[in-house]
N, C-alpha and C positions, 0 to 999 in steps of 0.2 A: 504494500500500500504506500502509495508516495503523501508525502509530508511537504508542508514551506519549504522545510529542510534539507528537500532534495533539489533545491534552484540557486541559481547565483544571477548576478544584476550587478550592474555597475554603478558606481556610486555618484553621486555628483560632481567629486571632483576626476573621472574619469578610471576609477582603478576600479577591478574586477572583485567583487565578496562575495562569498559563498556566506546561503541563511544559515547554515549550518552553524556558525558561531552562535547566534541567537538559542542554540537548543535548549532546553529547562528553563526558557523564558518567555512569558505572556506577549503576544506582540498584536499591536495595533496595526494594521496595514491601513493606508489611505491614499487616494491617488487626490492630486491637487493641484491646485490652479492659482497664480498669483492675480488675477483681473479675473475673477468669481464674484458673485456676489458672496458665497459662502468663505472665501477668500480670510473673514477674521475670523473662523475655525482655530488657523495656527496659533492664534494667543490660546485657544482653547486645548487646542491640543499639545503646546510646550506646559501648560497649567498640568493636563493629565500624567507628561512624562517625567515632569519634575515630582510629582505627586508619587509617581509610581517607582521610578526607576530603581531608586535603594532596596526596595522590593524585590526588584525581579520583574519589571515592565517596561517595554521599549515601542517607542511608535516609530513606524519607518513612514518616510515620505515617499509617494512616486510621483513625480511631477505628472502632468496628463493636456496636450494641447488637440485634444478631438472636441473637446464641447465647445462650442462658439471660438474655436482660438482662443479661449481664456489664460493660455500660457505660451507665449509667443518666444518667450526671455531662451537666450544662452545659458548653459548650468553657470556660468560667474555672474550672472543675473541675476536668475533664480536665487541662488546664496545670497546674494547680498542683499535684495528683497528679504528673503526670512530675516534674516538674520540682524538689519534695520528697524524691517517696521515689527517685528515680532519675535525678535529675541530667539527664532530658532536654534535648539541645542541638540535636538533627535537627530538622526541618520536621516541623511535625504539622499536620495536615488537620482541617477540621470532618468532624464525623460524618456516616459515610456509610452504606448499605446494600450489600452484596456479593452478594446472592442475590434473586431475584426480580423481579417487573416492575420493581421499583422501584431493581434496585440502579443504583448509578455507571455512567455509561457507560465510564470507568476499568475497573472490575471486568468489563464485559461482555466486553471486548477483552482483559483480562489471559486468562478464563477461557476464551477462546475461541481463545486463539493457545498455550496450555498448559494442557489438562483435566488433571485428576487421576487418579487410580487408573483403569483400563478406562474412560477416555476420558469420564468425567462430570468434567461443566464447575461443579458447585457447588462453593463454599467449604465445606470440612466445617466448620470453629472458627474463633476467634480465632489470628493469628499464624500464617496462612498466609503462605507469601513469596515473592515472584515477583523474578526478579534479571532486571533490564534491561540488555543490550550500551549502548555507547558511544551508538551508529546507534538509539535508540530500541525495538528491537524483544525479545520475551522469549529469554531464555535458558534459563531454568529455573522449575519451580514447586517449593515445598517444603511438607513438611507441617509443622502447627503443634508437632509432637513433636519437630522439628529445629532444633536450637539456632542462635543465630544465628554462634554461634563457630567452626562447621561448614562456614559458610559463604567461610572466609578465602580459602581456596585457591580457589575458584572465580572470588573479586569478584577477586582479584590476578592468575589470567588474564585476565579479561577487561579490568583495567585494562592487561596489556601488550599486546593486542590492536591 
């Protein structure tokens, strides 16, 4: 059975990670957009990583420019965006695609082990969120209209799991 744990993704500043480092830890997946309206998420979601991370919780970023172009930026764009207006400190991903031939094969396995609404596997927007067990495998999908603050009680089960 394949796990997160079996992908690697490059990272924003260009070097290659394997998720595999992540193993025996909660991980927040999110794909994201800096010109979103959902776009001040990231304060929301550096709030949950800070919260969480001594823990044993990690939010990874994947940048995502399918929905409206809402992420147009180069990855030393995108960085310095978070990083400016929102104090990003989690793992951010180079840009990736979530929907279509082409997306991640990340995205293909999140959307394939937790479809959305009546069982469609597409990403609708920016700041969908898929929360990862310990053990690599999904626990939940959320939709981009669901704050990441929402999500405490959940990442804190399954960090006493």
């Amino acid at each position: 059975m394949s796990t997160v744990f079996d992908f690697k993704a490059d990272t924003l500043a260009g070097a290659p990670a394997d998720l595999a480092q992540y193993r025996g830890k909660v991980l927040l997946i999110v794909n994201t957009a800096s010109k979103c309206g959902f776009t001040p998420q990231y304060q929301g979601l550096e709030a949950v990583y800070q919260q969480f991370k001594d823990q044993g919780a990690v939010v990874l970023g994947f940048p995502c420019n399918q929905f409206g172009a809402q992420e147009p930026g180069s990855a030393d764009e995108i960085g310095a965006f978070c990083e400016k207006n929102y104090g990003v400190s989690f793992p951010m991903f180079a840009k990736v695609d979530v929907n279509g031939s082409g997306a991640h094969p990340l995205y293909q396995y999140l959307k394939k082990e937790s479809p959305g609404l009546l069982g469609t596997e597409g990403i609708k927007w920016n700041f969908t969120k898929f929360l990862i067990r310990k053990n690599g495998t999904v626990y939940k999908r959320y939709a981009p209209t669901t704050k990441p603050e929402e999500l405490a009680d959940d990442i804190a089960r399954l960090l006493a799991e």
